[in-house]
Wavefront OBJ file of the C-alpha trace (Angstrom):
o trace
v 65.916 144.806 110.899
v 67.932 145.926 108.066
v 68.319 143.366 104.916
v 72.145 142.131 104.842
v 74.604 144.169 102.533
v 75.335 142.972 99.122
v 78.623 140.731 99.286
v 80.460 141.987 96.281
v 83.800 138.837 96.536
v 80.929 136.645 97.422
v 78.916 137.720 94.433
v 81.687 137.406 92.056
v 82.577 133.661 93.329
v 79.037 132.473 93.013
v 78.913 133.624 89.487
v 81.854 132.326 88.485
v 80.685 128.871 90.184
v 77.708 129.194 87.634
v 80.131 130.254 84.443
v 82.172 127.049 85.273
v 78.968 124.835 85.606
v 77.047 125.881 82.118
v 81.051 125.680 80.442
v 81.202 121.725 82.161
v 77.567 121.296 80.809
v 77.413 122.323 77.748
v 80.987 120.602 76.336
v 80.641 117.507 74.761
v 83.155 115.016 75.937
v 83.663 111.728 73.350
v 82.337 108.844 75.307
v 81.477 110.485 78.626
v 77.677 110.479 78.378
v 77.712 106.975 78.330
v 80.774 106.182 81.072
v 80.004 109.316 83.145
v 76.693 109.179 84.935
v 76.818 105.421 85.084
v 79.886 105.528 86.960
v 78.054 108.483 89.138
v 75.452 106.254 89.651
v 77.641 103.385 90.673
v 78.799 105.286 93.516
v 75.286 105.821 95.044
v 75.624 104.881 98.820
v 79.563 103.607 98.558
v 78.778 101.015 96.381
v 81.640 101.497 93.946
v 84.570 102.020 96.868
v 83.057 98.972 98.805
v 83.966 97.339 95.541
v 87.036 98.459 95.326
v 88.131 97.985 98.445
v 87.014 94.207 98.063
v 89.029 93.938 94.696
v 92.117 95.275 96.590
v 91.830 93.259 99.563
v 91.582 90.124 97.353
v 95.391 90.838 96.676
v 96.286 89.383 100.076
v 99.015 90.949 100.378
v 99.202 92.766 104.059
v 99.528 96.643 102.569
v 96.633 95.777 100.226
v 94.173 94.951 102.853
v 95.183 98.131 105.250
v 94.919 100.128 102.016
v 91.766 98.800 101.793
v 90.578 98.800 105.510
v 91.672 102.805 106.106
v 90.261 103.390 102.253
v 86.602 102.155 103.933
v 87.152 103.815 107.590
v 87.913 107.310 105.388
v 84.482 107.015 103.413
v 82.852 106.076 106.969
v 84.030 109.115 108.373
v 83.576 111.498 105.577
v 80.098 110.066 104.898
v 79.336 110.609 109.043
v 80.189 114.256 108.305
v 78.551 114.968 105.145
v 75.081 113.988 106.487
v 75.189 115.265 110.000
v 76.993 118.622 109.067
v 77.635 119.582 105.990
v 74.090 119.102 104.419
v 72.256 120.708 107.364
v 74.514 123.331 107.656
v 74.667 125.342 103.949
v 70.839 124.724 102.397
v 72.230 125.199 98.820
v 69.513 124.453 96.122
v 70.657 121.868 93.234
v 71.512 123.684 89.824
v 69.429 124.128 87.532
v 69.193 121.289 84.385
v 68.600 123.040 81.541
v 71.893 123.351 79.842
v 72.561 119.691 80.798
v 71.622 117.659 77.388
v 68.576 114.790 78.434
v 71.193 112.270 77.941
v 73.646 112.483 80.395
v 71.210 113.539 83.377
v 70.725 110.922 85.966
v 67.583 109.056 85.917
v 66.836 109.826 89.617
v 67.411 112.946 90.716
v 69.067 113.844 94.326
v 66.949 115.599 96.524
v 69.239 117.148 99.108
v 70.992 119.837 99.252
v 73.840 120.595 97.015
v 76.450 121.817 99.591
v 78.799 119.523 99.468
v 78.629 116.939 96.899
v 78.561 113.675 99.191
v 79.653 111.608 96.127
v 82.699 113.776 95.569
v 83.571 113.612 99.738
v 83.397 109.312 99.682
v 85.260 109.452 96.674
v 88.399 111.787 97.572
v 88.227 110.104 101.021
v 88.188 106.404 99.973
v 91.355 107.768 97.065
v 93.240 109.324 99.817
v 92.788 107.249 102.552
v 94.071 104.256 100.471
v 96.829 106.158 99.080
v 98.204 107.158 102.654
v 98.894 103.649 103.063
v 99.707 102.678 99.577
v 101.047 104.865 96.747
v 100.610 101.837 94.133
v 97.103 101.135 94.831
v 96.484 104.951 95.401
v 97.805 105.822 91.900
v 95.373 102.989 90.188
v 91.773 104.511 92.831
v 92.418 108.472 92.385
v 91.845 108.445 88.675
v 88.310 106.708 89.541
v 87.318 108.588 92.131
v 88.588 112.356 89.989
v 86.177 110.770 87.300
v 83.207 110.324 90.369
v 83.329 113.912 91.170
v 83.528 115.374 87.510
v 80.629 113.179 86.562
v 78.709 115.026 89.581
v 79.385 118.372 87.561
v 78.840 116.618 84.285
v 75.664 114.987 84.868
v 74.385 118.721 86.226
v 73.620 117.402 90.099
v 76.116 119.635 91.531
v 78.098 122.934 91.386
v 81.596 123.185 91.141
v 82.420 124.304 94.425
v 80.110 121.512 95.791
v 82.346 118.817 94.618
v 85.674 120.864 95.382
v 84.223 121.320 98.923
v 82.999 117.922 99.287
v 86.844 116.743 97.821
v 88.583 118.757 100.761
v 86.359 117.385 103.420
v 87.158 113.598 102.041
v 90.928 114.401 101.802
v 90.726 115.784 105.899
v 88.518 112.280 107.045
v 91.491 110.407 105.320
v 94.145 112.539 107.442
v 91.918 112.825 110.731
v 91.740 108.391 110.490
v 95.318 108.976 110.066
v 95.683 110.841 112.996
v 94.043 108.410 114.630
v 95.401 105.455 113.295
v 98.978 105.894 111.889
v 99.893 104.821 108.328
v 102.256 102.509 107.967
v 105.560 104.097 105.984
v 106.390 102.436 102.829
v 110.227 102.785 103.407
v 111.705 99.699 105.183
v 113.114 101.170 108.713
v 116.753 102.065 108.671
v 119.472 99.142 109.297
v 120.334 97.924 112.637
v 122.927 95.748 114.358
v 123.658 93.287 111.992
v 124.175 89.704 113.292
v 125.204 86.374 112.516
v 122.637 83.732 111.386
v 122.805 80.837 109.721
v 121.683 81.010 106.197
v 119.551 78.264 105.204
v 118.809 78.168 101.181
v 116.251 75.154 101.503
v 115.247 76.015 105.163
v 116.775 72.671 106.323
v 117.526 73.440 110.272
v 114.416 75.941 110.130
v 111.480 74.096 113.345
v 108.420 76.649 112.761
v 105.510 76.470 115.275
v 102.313 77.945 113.563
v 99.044 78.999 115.903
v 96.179 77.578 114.093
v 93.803 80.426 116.124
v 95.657 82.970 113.519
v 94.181 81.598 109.943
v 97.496 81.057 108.985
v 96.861 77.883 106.897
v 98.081 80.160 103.539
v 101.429 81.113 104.969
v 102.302 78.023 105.745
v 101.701 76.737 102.193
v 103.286 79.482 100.890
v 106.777 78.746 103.595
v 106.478 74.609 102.600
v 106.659 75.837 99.289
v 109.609 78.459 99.667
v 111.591 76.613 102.018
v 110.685 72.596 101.364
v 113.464 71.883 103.759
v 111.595 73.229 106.749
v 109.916 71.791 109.909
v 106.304 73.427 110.547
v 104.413 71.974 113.429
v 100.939 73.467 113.463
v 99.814 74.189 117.352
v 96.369 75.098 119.171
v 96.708 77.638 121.218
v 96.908 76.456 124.539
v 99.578 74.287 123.296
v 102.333 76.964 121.274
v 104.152 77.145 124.342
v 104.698 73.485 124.578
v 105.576 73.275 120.542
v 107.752 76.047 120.920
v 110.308 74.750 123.623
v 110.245 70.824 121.915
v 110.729 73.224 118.589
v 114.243 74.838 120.163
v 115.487 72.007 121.186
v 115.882 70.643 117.500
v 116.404 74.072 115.857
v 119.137 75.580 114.290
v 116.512 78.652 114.031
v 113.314 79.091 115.708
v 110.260 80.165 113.381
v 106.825 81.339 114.414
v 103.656 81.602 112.573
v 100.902 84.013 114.526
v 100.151 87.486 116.154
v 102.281 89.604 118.265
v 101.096 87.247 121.788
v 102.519 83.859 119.546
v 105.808 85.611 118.632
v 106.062 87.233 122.110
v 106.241 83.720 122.767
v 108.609 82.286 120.747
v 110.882 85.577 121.347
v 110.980 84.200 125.372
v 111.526 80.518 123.793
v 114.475 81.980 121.099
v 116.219 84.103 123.975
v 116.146 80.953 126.559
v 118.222 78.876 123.781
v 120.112 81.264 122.322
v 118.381 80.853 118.733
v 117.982 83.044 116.043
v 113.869 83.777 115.650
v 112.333 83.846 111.971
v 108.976 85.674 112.163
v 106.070 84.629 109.638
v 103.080 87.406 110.126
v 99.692 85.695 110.847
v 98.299 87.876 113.254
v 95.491 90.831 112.519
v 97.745 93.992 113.471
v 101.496 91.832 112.957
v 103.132 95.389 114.609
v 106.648 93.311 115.537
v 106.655 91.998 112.666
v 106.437 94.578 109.959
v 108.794 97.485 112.732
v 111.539 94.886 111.633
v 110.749 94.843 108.019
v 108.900 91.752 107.361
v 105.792 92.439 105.287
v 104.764 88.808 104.404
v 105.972 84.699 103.950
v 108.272 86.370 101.135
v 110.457 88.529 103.152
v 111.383 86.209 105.843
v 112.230 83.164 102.993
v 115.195 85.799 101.288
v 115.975 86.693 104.709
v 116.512 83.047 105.881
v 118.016 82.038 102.766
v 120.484 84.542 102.888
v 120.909 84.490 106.194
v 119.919 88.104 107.044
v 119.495 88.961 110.416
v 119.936 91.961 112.963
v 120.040 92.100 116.898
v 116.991 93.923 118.416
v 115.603 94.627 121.803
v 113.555 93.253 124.287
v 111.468 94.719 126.847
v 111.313 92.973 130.633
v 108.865 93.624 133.381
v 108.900 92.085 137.029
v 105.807 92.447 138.928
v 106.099 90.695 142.317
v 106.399 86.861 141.279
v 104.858 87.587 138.026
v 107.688 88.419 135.032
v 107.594 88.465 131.391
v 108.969 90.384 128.069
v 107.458 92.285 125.512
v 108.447 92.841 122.044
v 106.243 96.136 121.168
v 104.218 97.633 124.331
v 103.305 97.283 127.885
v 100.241 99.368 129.361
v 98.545 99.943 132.470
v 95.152 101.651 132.964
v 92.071 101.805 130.296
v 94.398 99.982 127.458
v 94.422 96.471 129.125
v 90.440 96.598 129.391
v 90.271 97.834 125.929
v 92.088 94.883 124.689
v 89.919 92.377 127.125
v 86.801 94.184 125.404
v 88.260 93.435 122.021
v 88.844 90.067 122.470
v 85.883 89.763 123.449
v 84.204 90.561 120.514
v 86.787 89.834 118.154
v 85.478 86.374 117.301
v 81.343 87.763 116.779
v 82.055 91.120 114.944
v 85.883 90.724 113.278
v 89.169 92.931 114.097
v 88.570 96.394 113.228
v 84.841 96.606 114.714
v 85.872 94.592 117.558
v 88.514 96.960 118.277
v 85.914 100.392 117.928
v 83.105 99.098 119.861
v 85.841 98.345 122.846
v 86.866 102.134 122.529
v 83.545 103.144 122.661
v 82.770 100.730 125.599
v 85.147 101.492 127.641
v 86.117 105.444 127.063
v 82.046 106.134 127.787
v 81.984 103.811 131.358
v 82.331 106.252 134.747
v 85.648 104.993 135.775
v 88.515 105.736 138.856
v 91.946 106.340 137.751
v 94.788 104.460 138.391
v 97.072 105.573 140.745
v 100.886 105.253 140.633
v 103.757 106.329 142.633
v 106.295 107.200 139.355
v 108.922 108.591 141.606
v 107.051 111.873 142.295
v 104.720 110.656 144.668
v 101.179 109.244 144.105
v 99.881 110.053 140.668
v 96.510 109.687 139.086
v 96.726 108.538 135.645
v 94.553 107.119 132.920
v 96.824 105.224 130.857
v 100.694 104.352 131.207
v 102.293 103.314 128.409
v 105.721 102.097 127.310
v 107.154 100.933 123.961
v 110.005 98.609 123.666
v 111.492 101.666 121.573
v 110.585 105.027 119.785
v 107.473 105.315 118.500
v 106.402 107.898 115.839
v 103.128 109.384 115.483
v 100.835 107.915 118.097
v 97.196 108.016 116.988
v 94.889 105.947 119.482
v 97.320 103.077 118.460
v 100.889 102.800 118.524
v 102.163 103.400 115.224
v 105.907 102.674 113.658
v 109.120 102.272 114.858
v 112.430 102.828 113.197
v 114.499 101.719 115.329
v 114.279 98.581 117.716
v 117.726 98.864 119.585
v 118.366 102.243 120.789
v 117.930 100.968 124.264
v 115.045 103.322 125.554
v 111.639 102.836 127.026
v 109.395 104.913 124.916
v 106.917 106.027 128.086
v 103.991 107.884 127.813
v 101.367 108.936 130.400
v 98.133 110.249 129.952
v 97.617 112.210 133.609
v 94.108 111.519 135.393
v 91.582 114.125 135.411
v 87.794 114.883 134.222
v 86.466 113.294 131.120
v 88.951 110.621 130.287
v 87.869 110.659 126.606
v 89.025 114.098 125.231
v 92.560 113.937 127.530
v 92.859 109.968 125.710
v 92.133 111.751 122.115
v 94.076 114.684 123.183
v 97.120 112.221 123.865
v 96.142 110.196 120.527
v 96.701 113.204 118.334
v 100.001 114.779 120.443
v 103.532 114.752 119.195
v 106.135 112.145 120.691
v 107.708 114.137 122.930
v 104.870 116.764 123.432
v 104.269 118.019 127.633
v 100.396 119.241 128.284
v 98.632 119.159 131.270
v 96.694 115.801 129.571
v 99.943 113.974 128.391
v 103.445 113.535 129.007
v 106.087 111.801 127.604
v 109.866 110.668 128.555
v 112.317 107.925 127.440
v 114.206 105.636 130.128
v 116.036 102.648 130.404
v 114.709 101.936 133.242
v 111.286 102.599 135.019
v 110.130 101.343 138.947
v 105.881 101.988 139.355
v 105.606 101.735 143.276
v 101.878 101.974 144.555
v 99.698 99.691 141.730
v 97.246 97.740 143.292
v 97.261 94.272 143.315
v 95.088 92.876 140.336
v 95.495 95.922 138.019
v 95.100 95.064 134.691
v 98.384 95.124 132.234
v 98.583 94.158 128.899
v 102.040 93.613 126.957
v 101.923 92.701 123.123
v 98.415 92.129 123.320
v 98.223 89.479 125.846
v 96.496 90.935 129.510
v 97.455 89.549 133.109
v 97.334 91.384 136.156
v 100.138 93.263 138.547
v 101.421 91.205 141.329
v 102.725 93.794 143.656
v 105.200 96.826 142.207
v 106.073 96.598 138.268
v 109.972 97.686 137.372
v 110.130 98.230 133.291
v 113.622 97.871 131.848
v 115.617 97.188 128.822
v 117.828 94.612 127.671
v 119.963 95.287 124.431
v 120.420 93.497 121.223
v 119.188 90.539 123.671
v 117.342 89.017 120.299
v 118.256 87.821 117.040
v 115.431 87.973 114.302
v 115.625 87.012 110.268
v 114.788 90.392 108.370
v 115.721 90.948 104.847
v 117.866 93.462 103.513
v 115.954 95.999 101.125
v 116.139 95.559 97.642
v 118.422 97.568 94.935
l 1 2 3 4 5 6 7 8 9 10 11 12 13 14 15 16 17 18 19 20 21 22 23 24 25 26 27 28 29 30 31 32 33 34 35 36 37 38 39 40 41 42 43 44 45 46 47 48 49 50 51 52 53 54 55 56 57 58 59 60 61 62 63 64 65 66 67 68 69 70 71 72 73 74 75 76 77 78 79 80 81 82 83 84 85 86 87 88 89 90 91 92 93 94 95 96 97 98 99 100 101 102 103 104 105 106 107 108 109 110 111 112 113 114 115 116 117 118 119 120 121 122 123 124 125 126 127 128 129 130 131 132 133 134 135 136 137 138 139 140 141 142 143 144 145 146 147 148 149 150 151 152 153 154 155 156 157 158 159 160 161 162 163 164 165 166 167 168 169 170 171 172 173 174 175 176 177 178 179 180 181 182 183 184 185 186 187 188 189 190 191 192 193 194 195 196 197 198 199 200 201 202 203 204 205 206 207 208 209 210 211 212 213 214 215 216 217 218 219 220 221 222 223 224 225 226 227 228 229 230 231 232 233 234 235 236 237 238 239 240 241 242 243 244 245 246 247 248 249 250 251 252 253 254 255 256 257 258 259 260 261 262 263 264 265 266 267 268 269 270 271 272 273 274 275 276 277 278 279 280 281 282 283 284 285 286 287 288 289 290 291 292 293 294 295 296 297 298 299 300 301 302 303 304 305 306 307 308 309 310 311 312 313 314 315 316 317 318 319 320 321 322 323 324 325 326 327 328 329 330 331 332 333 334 335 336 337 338 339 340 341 342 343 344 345 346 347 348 349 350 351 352 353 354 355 356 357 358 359 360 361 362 363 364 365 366 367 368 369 370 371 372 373 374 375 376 377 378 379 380 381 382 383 384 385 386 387 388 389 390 391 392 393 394 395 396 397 398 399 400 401 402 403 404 405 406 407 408 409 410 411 412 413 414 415 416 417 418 419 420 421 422 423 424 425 426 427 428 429 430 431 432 433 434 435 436 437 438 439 440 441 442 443 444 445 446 447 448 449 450 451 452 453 454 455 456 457 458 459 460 461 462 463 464 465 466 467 468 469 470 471 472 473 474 475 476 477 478 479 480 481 482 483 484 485 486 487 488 489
């Protein structure tokens, strides 16, 4: 066998990769031998981002601790692929040390391969996946994480191209967990209906029932605080219902403290009495919530006290005897036992892993199809899903809305076929209104499913029951009033 041909562009690059690395070793920078490989060495095995995410997250605020959370799940994925691919796949050997002064080289030195620098990869992802979500708290982490990969040049453990390599890999982990779990938009979603509601400057007239499942002990300080005038009622569980209906019947407006299943709740309770509904977010995921443009306790005090409100939409489905509304989504087929899954594990493991390890569950059990009638006849189909409204960019999650009253059913079908997995990621990563022979998508006012059995599964905003004989989807328009501030400036 012939040896391989010289590679004359390759050639070039490589030696202009070494040029670059004796130029970054030989300067003397004032003050980075002593800031540089310590901070290099504080990144060793995420230590530095884990940090940093726990300093962000202590802002409690709601886009700190998703900054934070997508930020980690970035460096999780770009750390997966750094040490099952990338090392094993280009055997490149360290450089060598000797135009790298004693003082700045690290005390221990690496002993994989250099191609790509794994510090450089967790640092650009952790930067950029908190930056997708936050362009505050990504403007304070992407100087600190630039620093992390120049101190892998400076301190003579990698190449150039190592850490620029490694960078691009981090930056794609950030956008593939984006892909999979949409950011949410910093802009507040564009106006809608506005409607009368009374304003209530000391919250005087304001009954809120708050679920004490949700941890949402620090709202409510923060809301007694705000709005002294207020009624809260704090509620177990099994007993929000209850609250909420004694709550109405007092109320000027209706408030609700808890996740998306609470205010699905009071939304029922608010449309029954013909109340204006102020929503407090104290669940995990909050999606009603922050579509209308309430981040936290602050933006639904200046929207009460000013008596900002707009009309919205509310989904209805009747299933045989069984009825009920949903705010955000209703889903039949693997969705409803991913969210039984996650609530199982919810209260051992937390949220986020809760919510994995039910993917993972489910997705990899052998499984039948459901099977609807949609019109067409008898359909095989893995997942059914309808938003109360447009959703934009669907990642294995729902992700934003901008508008909740443009009177459509946002309905998307994954079809049934082999391997359920790839045609649910396919569907994940697919455009709104994309057709393929895995996914299809169509907006209606109106939707009849004739042929579920009895006992299927569906979940709507979170909360699973089971179909009671055909399901018919529909709209109703502007049917409820909700507090949301207008933006600022």
């Amino acid at each position: 066998m012939r040896p391989p041909g010289p590679h004359p562009f390759r050639d070039r690059l490589l030696a202009s990769d070494c040029r670059l690395f004796e130029a970054v070793a030989s300067r003397h920078w004032p003050g980075a031998d002593h800031v540089l490989p310590r901070l290099s060495r504080a990144a060793n095995h995420g230590v530095l981002w884990f940090a940093t995410a726990a300093a962000i997250a202590a802002a409690r605020t709601p886009r700190a601790r998703r900054a934070a959370a997508r930020g980690v799940a970035s460096l999780t994925l770009a750390s997966a692929a750094i040490n099952t691919l990338g090392k094993r796949t280009v055997r490149r050997p360290r450089p060598v040390l000797d135009p790298v002064p004693a003082a700045r080289r690290l005390k221990r030195q690496p002993i994989t391969t250099s191609f790509p620098s794994g510090h450089s990869a967790s640092a650009a992802a952790f930067a950029a996946g908190v930056a997708l979500e936050s362009s505050g708290w990504g403007a304070a982490v992407v100087p600190l994480a630039a620093a992390v990969a120049v101190s892998r040049v400076y301190t003579g453990v990698h190449f150039p191209s190592d850490v620029l390599a490694g960078a691009a890999l981090g930056v794609g982990a950030a956008l593939a967990v984006r892909g999979l779990v949409p950011t949410r938009y910093p802009a507040p979603p564009p106006g809608r209906p506005h409607a009368n509601a009374p304003a209530l400057p000391d919250g005087t007239g304001l009954v809120v029932v708050a679920n004490r499942a949700s941890g949402t002990a620090d709202r409510i300080h923060a809301l007694q605080d705000a709005l002294p005038g207020a009624e809260i009622v704090e509620s177990e569980p099994a007993d929000v219902e209850t609250e909420l209906e004694k709550a109405a019947a007092r109320a000027r407006v209706l408030g609700v403290c808890g996740g998306d299943g609470t205010v699905n709740a009071a939304a029922e309770v608010a449309m029954r009495h013909a109340l204006p509904l102020a929503v407090v977010p104290g669940g995990t995921l909050n999606h009603f919530a922050l579509d209308v443009g309430v981040e936290d306790v602050r933006d639904v005090v200046r929207a009460v006290q000013q008596g900002d409100a707009v009309r919205v939409d509310v989904g209805r489905f009747v299933s045989g005897a069984r009825r009920g509304c949903f705010l955000n989504t209703f889903s039949l087929g693997v969705y409803p036992e991913l969210v039984r899954e996650r609530e199982r594990w919810s209260p051992r493991i937390g949220g986020w892993p809760a919510g994995v390890l039910a993917a993972l569950r489910v997705l990899s059990t052998d499984r039948h199809p459901l099977r609807v009638d949609l019109g067409g006849g008898t359909r095989p189909l893995w997942l059914l899903f309808a938003g109360n409204g447009t959703y934009h960019r669907m990642g294995l999650a729902p992700a934003r809305r901008h508008d909740l009253s443009d009177g459509k059913l946002d309905v998307r079908v994954v079809h049934g076929g082999r391997r359920p997995a790839a045609r649910l990621l396919a569907a994940a990563f697919a455009g709104p209104l994309s057709r393929s022979p895995a996914h299809a998508a169509v907006r209606v006012r109106r939707l009849r499913l004739d042929g579920v059995a009895p006992g299927t599964p569906l979940a709507y905003d979170g909360e699973v029951t089971e179909v009671d004989g055909d399901v018919t989807l529909e709209k109703l328009p502007e049917a409820l009033t909700v507090y949301r501030p207008l933006p600022l400036g």
